[in-house]
BAVEXDO-730000 format. One line per 4 residues: for each residue x, y, z of N, C-alpha, C. Coordinates in nm, 4 decimals, decimal comma. Layout:
<sites>
X:Y:Z:X:Y:Z:X:Y:Z ~ ...
</sites>
This chain:
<sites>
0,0844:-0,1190:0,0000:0,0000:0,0000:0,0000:0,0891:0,1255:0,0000 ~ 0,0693:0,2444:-0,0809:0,1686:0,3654:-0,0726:0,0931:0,4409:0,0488 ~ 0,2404:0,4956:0,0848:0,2164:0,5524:0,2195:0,2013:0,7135:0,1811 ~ 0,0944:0,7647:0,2599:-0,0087:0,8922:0,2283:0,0810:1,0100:0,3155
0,1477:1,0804:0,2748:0,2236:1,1887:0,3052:0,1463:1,3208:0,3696 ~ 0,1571:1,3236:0,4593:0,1014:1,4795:0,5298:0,1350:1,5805:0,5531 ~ 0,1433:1,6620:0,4600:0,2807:1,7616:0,4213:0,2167:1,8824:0,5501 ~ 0,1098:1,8874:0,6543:0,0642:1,9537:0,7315:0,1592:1,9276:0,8422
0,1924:1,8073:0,8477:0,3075:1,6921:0,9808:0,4563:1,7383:0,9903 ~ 0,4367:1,7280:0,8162:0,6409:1,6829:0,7799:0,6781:1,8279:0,7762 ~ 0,5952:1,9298:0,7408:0,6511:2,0856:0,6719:0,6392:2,1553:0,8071 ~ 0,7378:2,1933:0,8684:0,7562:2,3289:1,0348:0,6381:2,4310:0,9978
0,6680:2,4191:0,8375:0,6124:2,5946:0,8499:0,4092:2,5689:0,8603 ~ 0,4298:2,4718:0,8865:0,2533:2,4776:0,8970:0,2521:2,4167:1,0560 ~ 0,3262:2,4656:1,1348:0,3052:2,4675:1,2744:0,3333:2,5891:1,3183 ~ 0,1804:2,6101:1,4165:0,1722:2,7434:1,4986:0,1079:2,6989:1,6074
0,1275:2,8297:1,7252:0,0445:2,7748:1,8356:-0,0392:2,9580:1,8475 ~ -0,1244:2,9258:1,9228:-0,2083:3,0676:1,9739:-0,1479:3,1020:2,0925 ~ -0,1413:3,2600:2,0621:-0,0921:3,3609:2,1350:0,0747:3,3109:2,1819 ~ 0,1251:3,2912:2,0761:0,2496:3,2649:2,0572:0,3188:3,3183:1,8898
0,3764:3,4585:1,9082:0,4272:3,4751:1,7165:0,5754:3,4430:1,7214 ~ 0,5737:3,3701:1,6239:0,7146:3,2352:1,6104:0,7684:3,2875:1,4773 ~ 0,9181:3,3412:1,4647:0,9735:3,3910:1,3556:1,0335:3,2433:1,2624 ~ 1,0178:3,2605:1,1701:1,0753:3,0799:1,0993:1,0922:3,1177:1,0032
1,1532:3,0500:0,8847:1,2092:3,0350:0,7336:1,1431:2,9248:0,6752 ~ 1,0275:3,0098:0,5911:0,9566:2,9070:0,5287:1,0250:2,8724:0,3795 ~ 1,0557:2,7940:0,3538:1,1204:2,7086:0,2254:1,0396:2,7383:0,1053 ~ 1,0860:2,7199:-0,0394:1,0076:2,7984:-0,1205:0,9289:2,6483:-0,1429
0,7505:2,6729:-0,1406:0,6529:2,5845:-0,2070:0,5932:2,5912:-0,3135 ~ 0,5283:2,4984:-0,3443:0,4856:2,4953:-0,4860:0,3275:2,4727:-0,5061 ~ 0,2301:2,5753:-0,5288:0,0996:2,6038:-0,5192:-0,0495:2,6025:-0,6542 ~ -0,1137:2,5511:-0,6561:-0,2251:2,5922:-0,7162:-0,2440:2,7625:-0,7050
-0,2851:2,8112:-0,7916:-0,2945:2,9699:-0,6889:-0,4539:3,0602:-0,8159 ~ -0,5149:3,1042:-0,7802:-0,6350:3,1919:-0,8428:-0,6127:3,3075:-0,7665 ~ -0,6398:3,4150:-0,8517:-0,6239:3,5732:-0,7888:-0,8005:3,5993:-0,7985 ~ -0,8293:3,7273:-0,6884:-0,9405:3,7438:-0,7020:-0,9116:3,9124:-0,6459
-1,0903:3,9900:-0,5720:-1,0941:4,1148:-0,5450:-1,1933:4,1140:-0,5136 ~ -1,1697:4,1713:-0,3451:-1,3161:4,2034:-0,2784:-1,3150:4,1289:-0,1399 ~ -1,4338:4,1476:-0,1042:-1,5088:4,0571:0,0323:-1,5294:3,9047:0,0138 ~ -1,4712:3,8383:0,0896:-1,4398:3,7168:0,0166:-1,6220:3,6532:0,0915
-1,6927:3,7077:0,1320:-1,8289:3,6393:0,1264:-1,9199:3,6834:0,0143 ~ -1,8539:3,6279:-0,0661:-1,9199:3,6871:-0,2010:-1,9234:3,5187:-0,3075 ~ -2,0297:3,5753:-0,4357:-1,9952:3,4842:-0,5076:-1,8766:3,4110:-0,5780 ~ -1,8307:3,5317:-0,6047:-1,6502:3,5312:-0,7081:-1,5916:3,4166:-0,6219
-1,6193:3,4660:-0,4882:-1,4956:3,3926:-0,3912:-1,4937:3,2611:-0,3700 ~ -1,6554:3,2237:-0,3406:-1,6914:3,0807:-0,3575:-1,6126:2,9806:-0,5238 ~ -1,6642:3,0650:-0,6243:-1,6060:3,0382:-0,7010:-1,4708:2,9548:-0,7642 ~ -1,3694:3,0477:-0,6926:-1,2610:3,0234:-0,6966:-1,2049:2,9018:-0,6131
-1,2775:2,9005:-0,5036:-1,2692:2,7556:-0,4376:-1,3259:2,6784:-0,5102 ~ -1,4127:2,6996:-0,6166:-1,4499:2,5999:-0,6362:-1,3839:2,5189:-0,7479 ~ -1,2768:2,6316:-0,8027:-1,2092:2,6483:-0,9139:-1,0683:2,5086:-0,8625 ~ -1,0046:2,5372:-0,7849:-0,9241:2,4695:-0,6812:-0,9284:2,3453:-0,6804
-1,0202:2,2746:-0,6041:-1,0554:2,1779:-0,5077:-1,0138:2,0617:-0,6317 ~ -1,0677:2,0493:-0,7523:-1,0928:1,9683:-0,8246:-0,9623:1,9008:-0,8780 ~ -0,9237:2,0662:-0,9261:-0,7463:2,0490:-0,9696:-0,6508:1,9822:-0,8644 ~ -0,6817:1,9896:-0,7507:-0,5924:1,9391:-0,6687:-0,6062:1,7731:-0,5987
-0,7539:1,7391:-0,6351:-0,7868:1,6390:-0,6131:-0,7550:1,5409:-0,7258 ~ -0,7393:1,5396:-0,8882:-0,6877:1,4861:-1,0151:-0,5164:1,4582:-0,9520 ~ -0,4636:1,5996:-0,9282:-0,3329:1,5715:-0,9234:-0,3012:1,4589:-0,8042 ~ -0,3793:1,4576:-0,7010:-0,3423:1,3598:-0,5994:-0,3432:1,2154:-0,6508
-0,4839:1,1766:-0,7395:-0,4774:1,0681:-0,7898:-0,4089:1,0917:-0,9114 ~ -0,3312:1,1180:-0,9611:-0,2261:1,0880:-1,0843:-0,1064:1,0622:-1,0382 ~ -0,0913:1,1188:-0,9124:0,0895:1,1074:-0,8435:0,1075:0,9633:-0,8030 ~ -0,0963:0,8716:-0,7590:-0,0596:0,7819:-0,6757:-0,0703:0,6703:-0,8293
-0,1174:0,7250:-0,9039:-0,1545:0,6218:-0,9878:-0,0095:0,5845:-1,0879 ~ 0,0354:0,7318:-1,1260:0,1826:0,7054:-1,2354:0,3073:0,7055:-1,1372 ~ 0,3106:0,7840:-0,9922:0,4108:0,7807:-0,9396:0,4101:0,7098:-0,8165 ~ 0,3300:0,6487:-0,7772:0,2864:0,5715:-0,6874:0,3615:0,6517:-0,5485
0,2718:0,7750:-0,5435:0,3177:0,8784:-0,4141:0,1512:0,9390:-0,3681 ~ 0,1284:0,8939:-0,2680:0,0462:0,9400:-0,2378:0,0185:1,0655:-0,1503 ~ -0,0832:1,1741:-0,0968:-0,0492:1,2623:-0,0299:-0,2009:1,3000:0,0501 ~ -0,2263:1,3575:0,1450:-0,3071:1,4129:0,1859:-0,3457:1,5518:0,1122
-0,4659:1,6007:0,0288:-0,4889:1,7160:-0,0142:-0,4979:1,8883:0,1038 ~ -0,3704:1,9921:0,0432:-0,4123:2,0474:0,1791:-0,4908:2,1409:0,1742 ~ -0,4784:2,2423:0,2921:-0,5661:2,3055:0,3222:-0,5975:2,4440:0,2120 ~ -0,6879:2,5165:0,2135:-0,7101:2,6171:0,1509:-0,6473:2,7199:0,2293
-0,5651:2,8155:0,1597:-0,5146:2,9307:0,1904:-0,5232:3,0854:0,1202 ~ -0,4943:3,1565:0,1752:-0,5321:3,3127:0,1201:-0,3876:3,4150:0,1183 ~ -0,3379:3,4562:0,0138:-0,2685:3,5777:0,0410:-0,3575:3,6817:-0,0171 ~ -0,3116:3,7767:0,0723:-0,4051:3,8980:0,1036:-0,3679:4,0312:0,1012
-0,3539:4,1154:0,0479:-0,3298:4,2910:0,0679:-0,3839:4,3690:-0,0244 ~ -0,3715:4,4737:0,0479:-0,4732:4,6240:-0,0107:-0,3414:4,7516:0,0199 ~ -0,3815:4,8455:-0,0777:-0,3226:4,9722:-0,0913:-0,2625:4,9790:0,0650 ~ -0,3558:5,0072:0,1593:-0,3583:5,0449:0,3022:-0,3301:4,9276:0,3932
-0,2587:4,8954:0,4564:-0,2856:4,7222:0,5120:-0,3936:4,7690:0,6551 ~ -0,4107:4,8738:0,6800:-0,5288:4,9170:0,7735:-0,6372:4,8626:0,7080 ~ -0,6417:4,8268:0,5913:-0,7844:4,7436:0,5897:-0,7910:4,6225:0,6426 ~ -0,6765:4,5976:0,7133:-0,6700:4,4055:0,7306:-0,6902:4,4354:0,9142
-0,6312:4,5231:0,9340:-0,6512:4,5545:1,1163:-0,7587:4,5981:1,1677 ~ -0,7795:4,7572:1,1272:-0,8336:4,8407:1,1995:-0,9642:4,8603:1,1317 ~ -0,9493:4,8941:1,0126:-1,0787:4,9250:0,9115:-1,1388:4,7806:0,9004 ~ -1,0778:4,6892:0,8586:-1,1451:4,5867:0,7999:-1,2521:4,6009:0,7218
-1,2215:4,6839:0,6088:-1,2679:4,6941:0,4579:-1,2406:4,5926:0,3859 ~ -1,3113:4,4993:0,3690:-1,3401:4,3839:0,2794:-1,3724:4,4140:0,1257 ~ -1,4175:4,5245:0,0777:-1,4361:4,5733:-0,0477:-1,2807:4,5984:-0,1018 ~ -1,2217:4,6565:-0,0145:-1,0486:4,7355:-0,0860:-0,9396:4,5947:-0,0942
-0,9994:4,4651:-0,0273:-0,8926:4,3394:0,0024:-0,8740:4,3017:-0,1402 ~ -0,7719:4,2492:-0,1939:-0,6944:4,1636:-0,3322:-0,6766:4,0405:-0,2214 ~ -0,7037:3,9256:-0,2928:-0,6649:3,8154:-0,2682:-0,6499:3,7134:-0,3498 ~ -0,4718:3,6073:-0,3398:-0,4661:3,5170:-0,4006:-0,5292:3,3614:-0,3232
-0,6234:3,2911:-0,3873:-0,6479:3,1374:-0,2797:-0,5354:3,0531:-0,3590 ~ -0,5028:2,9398:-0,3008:-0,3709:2,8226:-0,2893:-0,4007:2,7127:-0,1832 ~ -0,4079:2,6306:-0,3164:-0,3614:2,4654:-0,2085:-0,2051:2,4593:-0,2879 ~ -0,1096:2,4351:-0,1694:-0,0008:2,3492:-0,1608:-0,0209:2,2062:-0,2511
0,0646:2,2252:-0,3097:0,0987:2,1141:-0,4093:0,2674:1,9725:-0,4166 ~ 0,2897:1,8899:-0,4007:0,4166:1,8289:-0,3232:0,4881:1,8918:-0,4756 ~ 0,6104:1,8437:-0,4293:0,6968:1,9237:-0,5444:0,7260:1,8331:-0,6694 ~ 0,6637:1,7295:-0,6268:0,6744:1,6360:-0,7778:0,5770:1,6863:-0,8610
0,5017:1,7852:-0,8548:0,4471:1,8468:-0,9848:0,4394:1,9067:-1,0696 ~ 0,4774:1,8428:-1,1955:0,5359:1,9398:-1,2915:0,3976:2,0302:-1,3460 ~ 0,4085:2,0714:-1,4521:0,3361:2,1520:-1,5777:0,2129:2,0688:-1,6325 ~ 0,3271:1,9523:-1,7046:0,2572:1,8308:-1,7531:0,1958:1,8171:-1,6514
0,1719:1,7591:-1,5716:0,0559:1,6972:-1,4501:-0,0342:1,7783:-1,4441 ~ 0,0327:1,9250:-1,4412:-0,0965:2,0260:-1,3836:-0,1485:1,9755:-1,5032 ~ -0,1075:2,0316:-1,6124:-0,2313:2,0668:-1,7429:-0,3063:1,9523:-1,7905 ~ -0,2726:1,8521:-1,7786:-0,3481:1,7126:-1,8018:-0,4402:1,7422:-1,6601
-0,4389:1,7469:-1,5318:-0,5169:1,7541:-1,4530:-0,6529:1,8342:-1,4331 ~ -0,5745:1,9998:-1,4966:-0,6941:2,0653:-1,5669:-0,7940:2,0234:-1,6288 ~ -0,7379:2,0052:-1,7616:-0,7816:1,8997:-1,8518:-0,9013:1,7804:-1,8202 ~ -0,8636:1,7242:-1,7401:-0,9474:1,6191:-1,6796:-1,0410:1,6587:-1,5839
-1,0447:1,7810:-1,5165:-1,1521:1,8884:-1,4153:-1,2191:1,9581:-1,4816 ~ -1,1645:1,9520:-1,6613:-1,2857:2,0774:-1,6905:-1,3659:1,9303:-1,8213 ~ -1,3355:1,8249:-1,7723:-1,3993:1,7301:-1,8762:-1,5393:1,7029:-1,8306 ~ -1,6192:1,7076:-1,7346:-1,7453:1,7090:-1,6981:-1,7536:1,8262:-1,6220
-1,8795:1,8969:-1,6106:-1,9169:2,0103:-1,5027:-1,8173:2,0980:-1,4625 ~ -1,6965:2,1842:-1,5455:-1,6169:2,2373:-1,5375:-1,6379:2,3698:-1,4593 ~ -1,6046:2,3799:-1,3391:-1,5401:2,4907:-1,3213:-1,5785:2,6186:-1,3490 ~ -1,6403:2,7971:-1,3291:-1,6378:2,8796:-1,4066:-1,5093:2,9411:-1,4686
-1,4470:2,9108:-1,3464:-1,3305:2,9562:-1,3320:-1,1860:2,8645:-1,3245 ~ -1,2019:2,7521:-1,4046:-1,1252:2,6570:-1,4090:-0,9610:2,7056:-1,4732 ~ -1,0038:2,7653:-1,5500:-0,8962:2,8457:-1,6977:-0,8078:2,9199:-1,5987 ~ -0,8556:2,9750:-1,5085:-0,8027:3,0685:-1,4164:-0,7088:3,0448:-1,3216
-0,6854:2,9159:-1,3324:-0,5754:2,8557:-1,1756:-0,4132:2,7852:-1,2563 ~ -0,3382:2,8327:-1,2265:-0,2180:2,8244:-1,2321:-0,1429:2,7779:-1,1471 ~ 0,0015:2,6887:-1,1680:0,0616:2,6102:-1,0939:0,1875:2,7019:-1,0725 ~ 0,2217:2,7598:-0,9748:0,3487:2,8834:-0,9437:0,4114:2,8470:-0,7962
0,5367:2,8714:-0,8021:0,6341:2,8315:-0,6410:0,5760:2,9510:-0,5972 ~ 0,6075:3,0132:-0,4685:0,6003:3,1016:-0,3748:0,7136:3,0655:-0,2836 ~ 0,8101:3,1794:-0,3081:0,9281:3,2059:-0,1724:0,8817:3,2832:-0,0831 ~ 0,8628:3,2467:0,0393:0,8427:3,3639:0,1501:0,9518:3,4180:0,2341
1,0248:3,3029:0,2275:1,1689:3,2850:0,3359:1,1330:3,3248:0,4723 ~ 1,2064:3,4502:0,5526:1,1772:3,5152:0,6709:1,0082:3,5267:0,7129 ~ 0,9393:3,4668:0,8004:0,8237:3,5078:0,8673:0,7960:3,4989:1,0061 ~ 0,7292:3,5613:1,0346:0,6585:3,5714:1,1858:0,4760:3,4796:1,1371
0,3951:3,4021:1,1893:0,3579:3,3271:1,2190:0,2723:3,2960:1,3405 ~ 0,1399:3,2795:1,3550:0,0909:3,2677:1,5046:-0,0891:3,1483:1,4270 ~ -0,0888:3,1013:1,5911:-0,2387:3,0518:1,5173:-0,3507:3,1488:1,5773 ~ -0,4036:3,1608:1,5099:-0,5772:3,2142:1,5619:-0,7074:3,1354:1,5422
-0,7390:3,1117:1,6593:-0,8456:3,0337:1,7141:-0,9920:3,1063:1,7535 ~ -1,0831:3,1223:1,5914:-1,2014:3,1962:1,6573:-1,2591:3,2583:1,5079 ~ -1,3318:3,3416:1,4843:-1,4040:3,3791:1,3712:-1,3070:3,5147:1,2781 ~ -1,3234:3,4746:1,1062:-1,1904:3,5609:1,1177:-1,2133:3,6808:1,1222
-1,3316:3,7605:1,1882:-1,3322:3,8909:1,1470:-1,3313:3,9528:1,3053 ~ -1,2249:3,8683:1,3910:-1,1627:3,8901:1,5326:-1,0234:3,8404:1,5175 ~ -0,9860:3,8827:1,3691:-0,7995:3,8253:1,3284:-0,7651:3,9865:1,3625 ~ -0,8492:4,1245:1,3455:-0,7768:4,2242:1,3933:-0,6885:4,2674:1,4829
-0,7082:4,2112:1,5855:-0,6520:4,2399:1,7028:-0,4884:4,2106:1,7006 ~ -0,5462:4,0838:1,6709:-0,4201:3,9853:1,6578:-0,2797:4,0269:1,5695 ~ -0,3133:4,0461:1,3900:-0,2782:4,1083:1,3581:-0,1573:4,2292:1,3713 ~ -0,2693:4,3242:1,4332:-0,2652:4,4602:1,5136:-0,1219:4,4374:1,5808
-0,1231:4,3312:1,6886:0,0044:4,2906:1,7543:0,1204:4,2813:1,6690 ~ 0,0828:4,1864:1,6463:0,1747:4,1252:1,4928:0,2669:4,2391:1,4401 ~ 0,1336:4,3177:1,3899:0,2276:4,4510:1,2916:0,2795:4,5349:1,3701 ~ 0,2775:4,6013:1,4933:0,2649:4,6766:1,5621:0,3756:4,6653:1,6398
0,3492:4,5457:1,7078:0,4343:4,5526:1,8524:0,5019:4,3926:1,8148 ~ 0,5206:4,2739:1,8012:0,6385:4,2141:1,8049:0,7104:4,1599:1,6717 ~ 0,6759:4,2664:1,5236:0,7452:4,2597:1,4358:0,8701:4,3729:1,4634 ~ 0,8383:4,4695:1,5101:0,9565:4,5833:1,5332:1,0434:4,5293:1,6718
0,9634:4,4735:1,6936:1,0252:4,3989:1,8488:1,1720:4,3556:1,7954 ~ 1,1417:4,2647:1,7155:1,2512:4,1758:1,6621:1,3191:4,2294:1,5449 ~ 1,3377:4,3695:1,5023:1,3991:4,4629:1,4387:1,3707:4,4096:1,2691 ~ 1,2334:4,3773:1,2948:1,1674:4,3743:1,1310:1,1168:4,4480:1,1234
1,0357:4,4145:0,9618:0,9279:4,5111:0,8984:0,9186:4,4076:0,8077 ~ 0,7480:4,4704:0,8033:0,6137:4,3964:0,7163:0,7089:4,3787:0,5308 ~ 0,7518:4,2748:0,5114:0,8101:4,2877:0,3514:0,7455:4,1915:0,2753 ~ 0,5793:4,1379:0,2374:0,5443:4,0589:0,1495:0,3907:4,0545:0,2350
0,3248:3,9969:0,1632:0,1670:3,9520:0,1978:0,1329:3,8851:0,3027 ~ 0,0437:3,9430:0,3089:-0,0441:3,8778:0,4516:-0,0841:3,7260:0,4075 ~ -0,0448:3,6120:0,5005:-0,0781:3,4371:0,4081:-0,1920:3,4312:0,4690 ~ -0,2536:3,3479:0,5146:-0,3096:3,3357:0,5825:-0,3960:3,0989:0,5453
-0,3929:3,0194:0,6433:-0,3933:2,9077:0,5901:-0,4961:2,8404:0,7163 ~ -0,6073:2,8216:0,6494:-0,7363:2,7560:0,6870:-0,7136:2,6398:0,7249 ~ -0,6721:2,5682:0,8627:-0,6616:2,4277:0,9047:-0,8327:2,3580:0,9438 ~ -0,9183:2,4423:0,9108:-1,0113:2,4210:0,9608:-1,0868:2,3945:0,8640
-1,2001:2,3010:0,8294:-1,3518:2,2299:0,7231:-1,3739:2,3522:0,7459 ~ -1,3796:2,4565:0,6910:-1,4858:2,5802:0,6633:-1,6365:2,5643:0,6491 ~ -1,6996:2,4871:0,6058:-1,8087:2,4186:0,5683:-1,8728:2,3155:0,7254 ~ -1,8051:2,2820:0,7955:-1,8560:2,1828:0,8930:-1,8064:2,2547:1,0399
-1,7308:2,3469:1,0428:-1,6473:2,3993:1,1445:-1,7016:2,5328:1,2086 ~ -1,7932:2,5137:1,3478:-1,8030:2,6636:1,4172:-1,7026:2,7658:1,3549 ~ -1,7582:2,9234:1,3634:-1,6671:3,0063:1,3734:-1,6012:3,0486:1,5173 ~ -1,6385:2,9695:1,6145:-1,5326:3,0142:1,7455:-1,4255:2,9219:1,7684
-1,4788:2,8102:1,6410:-1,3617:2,6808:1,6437:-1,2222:2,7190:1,5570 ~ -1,2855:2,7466:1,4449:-1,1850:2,7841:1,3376:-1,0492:2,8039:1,3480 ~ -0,9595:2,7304:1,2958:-0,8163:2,7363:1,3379:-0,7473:2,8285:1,1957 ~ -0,7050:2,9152:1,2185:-0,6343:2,9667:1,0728:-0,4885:3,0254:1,1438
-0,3600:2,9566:1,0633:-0,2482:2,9930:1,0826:-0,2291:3,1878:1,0142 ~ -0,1931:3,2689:1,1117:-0,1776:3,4183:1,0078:0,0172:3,4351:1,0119 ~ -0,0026:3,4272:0,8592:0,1553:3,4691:0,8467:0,2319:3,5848:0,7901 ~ 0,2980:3,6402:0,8614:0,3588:3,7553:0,7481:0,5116:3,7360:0,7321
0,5412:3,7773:0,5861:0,6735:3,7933:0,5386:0,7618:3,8839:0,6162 ~ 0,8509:3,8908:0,6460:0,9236:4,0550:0,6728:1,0630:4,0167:0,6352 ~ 1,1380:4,0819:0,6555:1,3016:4,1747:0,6433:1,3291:4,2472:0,7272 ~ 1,4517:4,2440:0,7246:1,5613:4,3162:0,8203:1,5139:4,4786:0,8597
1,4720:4,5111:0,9387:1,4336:4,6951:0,9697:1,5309:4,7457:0,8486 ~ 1,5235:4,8250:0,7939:1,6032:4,8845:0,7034:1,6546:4,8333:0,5698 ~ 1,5828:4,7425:0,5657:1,6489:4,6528:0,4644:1,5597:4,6380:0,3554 ~ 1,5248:4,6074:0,2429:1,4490:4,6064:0,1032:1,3500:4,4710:0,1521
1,2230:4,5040:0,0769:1,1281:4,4024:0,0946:1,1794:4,3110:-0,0444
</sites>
């Protein structure tokens, strides 16, 4: 039987704890990714998940079937920013947010896989937005990191800290997108349950993003 890989287990950078921000070096990964714009309780947004799920579920069964590697499918994730990043704290303007969604993909996936996988997701009941998802690495390197446990439109606070008080702490600054990575069934999961890892990029105080 091939043994089912849990890249949530084996990968550091998808460990956080609450009310704990943990600086780490996340390794460059390799992602499904759809761009979008707006309040993500909207139609578009649903969408785009819905755009996702399929593609990533083909590629799991093709890795186990031609490469006999199997994997756990992961979680849904968000990078996130606006002109102002006060829309992510204080304002929490959901109209001004840009956001990319991403499932993590293992690194045995080439091009070929993606596009045959496409291919095979838009062969019945395709997708609106199938055309739209692309297979791209993401380097983050340097981040700070925490979990939040609770509904996300009480991630302000948290945040707030984050940017505020123990990124300068540690003689950074904010240098790349807000991640943000849903450990939680969105669909079956209270919002006071909800586990979402919040991550930010930074750099050296003085130093180039």
């Amino acid at each position: 039987m091939t043994a089912k890989t849990d890249f949530k287990k084996t990968l550091d950078s998808y460990s956080a704890r609450a009310g704990h921000f943990r600086v780490l070096d996340v390794p460059e990964l390799r992602y499904l990714m759809i761009d979008g714009h707006g309040d993500p309780n909207t139609p578009a947004f649903a969408e785009a998940v819905r755009a996702l799920y399929p593609v990533a579920y083909k590629l799991k069964f093709a890795a186990k079937r031609e490469l006999g590697r199997d994997h756990v499918v992961m979680p849904l994730e968000g990078l996130w920013w606006s002109g102002d990043m006060d829309a992510f704290t204080t304002a929490r303007d959901k109209s001004r947010w840009d956001w990319t969604l991403m499932i993590m993909v293992p690194d045995w996936t080439g091009q070929d896989m993606f596009a045959a996988a496409v291919a095979q997701a838009g062969a019945k009941n395709a997708p609106a937005r199938l055309e739209d998802v692309r297979l791209a690495p993401l380097s983050e390197g340097r981040c700070v990191q925490t979990l939040h446990v609770g509904p996300f439109d009480e991630e302000g606070p948290v945040l707030e800290r984050m940017h505020r008080e123990f990124i300068p702490s540690q003689g950074l600054r904010l240098g790349g997108r807000h991640h943000e990575i849903y450990l939680s069934d969105l669909r079956r999961t209270a919002p006071a349950r909800l586990r979402t890892i919040l991550r930010q990029p930074v750099v050296e105080d003085g130093g180039r993003a």
